[in-house]
C-alpha positions in Angstrom: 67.8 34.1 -42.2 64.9 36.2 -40.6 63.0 36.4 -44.0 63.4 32.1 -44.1 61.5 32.4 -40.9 59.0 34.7 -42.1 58.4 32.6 -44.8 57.8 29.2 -43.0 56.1 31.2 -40.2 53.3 32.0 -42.9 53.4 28.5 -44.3 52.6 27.2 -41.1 50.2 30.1 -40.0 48.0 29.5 -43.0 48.1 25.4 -43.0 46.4 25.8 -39.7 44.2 28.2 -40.7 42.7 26.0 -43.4 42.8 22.9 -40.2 40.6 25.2 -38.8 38.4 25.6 -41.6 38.1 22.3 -42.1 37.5 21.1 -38.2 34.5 24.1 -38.4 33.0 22.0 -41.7 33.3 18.5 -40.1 31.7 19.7 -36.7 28.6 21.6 -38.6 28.5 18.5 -40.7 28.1 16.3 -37.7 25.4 18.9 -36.2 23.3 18.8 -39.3 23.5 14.6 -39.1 22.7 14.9 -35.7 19.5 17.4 -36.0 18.5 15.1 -39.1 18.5 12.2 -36.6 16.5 13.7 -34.3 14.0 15.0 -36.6 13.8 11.0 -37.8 12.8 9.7 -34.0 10.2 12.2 -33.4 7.7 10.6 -36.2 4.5 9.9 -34.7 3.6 6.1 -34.0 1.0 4.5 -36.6 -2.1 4.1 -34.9 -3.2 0.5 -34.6 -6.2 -0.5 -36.2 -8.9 -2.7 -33.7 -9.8 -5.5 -35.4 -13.6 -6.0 -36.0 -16.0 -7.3 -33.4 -17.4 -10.9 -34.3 -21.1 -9.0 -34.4 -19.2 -6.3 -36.4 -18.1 -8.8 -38.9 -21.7 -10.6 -39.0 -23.2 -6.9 -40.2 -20.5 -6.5 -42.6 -21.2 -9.8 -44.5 -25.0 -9.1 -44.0 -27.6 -9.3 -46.3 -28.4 -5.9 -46.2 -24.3 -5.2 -47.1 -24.7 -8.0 -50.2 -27.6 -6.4 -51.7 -25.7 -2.8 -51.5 -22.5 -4.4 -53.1 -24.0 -6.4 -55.9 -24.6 -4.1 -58.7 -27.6 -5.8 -60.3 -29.5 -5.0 -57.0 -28.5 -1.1 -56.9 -32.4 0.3 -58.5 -34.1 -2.5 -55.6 -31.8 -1.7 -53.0 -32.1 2.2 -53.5 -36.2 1.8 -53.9 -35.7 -0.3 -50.6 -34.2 2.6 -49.0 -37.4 5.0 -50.6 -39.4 2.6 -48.6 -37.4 2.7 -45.6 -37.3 -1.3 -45.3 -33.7 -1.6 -45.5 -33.5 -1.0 -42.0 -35.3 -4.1 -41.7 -33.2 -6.2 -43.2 -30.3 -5.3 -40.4 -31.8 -8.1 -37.8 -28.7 -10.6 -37.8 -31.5 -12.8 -35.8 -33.6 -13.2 -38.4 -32.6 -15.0 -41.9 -33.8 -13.4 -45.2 -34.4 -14.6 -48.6 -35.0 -11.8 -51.2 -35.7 -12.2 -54.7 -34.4 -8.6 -55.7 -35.9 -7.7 -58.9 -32.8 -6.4 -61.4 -32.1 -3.2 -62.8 -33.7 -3.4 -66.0 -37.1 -4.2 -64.2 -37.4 -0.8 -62.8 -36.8 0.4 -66.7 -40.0 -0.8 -67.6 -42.9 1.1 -64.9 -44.1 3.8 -67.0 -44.1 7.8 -66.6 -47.0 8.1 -64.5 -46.0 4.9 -62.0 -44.1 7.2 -59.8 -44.3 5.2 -57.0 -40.2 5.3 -56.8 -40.5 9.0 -55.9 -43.9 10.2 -54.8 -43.6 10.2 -50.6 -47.4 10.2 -50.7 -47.3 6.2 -52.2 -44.8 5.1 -49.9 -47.6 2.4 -48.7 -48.1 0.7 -52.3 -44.4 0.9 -52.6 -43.6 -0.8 -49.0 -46.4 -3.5 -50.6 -44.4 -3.9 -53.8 -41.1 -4.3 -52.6 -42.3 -6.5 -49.4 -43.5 -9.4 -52.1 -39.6 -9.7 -53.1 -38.7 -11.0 -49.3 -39.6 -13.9 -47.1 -38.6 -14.8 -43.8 -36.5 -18.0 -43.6 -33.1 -19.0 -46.1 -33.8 -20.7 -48.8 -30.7 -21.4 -51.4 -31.6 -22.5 -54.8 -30.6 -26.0 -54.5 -33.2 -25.7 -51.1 -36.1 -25.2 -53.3 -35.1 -27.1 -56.3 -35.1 -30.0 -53.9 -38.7 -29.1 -52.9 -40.1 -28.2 -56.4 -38.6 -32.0 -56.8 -40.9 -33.0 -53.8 -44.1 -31.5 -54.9 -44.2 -29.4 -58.2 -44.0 -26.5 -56.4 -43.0 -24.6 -53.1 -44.6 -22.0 -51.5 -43.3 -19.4 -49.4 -44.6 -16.7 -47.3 -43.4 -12.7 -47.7 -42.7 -10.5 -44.7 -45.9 -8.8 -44.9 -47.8 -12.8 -45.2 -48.4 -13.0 -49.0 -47.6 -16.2 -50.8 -45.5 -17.1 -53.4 -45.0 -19.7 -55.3 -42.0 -21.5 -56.9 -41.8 -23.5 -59.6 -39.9 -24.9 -62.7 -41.0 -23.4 -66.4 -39.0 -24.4 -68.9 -36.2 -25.7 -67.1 -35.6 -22.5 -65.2 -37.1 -21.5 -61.7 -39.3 -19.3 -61.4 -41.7 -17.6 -58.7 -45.3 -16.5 -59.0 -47.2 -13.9 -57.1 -50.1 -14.8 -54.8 -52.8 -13.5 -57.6 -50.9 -15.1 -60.3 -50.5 -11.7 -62.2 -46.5 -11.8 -62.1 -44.4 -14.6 -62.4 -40.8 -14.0 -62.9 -37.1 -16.0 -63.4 -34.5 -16.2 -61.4 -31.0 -15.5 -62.5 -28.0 -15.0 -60.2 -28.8 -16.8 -57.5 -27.0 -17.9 -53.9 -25.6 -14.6 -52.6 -25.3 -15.3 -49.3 -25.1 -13.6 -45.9 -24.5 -14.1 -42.7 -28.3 -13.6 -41.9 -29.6 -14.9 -45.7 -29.8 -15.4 -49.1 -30.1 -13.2 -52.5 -31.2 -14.4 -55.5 -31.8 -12.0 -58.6 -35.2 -12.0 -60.8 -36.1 -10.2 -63.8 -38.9 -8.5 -63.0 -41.4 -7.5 -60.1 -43.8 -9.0 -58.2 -46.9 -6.4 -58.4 
C-alpha cells in the first residue's frame, strides 16, 4: 500500500515538473515575441521628400541641364565650362538658342589648337564658343518658316556677331559672319524651359 503511494506520488511529482517546464518555455517564448515587437515599432520614420520649387523645376529643365544631359553636346558643354560661359546660360529670364557643335567637331582642331586647354587663350575660346549662341528661341520650324520668307535669316550671337541661316541642299544650315564656316544642323528642337538646342557638325571659327 505505502509503495502504491510512493509510486503515484512520483508520477504526479514529475508530471508537474515537466508543467513547469513547459509554462517556463511558453512564458520566455512570449518575452522573446514581445521584445521582437518592440524592436519592430522603434524603426525610424522615412523622411519626407519636399517636392521641388516651381523655380527649382524651371532650372532643372533648363537649357544649361539639356545641354549637360544630351550626350552629343558633352565635348561643347565641357569646353563651355573651360570658358566659364555655362554660368551664363543659368538666367531662366533670358531665352537661348545654341547651335552646339557635336562631338566629332572637336576631333578635328589639330595638336597645336589647344585652345580647349591653354588658360592663357581663354579669350579666343570665349569668342569661339560665343558664335554657337544667340539670344532669343528659335525652333527649327521658326526659322524654316523665315528662310521660307526671305532665303535666309539672320541672327545675332551673345557677343553681337551675325549669323546666317539658310537651306543647302535641302538641309539647314548656318553660316558665320565672315563666311569662313558654315555648318548643318542635325538633332534639333531640344527644348528648355529658358530655350532651344539644336546640334551642328562642326564650329563656327
Amino acid at each position: 500500500m505505502n509503495t502504491t503511494r510512493f509510486f503515484t506520488a512520483a508520477i504526479l511529482g514529475a508530471l508537474l515538473l515537466v508543467s513547469c517546464k513547459n509554462d517556463t518555455k511558453s512564458n520566455d517564448g512570449a518575452e522573446v515575441s514581445t521584445t521582437e515587437n518592440v524592436k519592430v515599432s522603434e524603426k525610424k520614420p522615412e523622411k519626407k521628400v519636399k517636392p521641388l520649387t516651381q523655380e527649382q523645376r524651371r532650372a532643372a529643365n533648363g537649357v544649361q541641364r539639356k545641354l549637360m544631359k544630351t550626350k552629343e553636346s558633352k565635348e561643347f558643354t565641357r569646353a563651355l565650362v573651360t570658358a566659364e560661359l555655362i554660368g551664363e546660360l543659368e538666367d531662366l529670364e533670358t531665352n537661348y538658342t545654341i547651335f552646339a557643335a557635336d562631338n566629332d567637331a572637336f576631333k578635328v582642331l589639330e595638336p597645336g589648337q589647344n585652345v580647349l586647354t591653354d588658360p592663357s587663350r581663354r579669350a579666343e575660346l570665349v569668342a569661339l564658343l560665343s558664335n554657337h549662341i544667340v539670344k532669343g528661341s528659335f525652333s527649327s520650324a521658326d526659322l524654316a518658316q523665315e528662310i521660307k520668307k526671305n532665303g535666309k535669316y539672320v541672327l545675332t550671337t551673345i557677343h553681337d556677331k551675325k549669323l546666317t541661316v539658310s537651306m543647302k541642299n535641302d538641309l539647314m544650315v548656318v553660316t558665320n559672319a565672315n563666311k569662313s564656316s558654315t555648318v548643318t544642323l542635325g538633332k534639333t528642337d531640344i527644348k528648355g524651359t529658358n530655350g532651344i538646342l539644336h546640334i551642328v557638325d562642326g564650329l563656327l571659327k
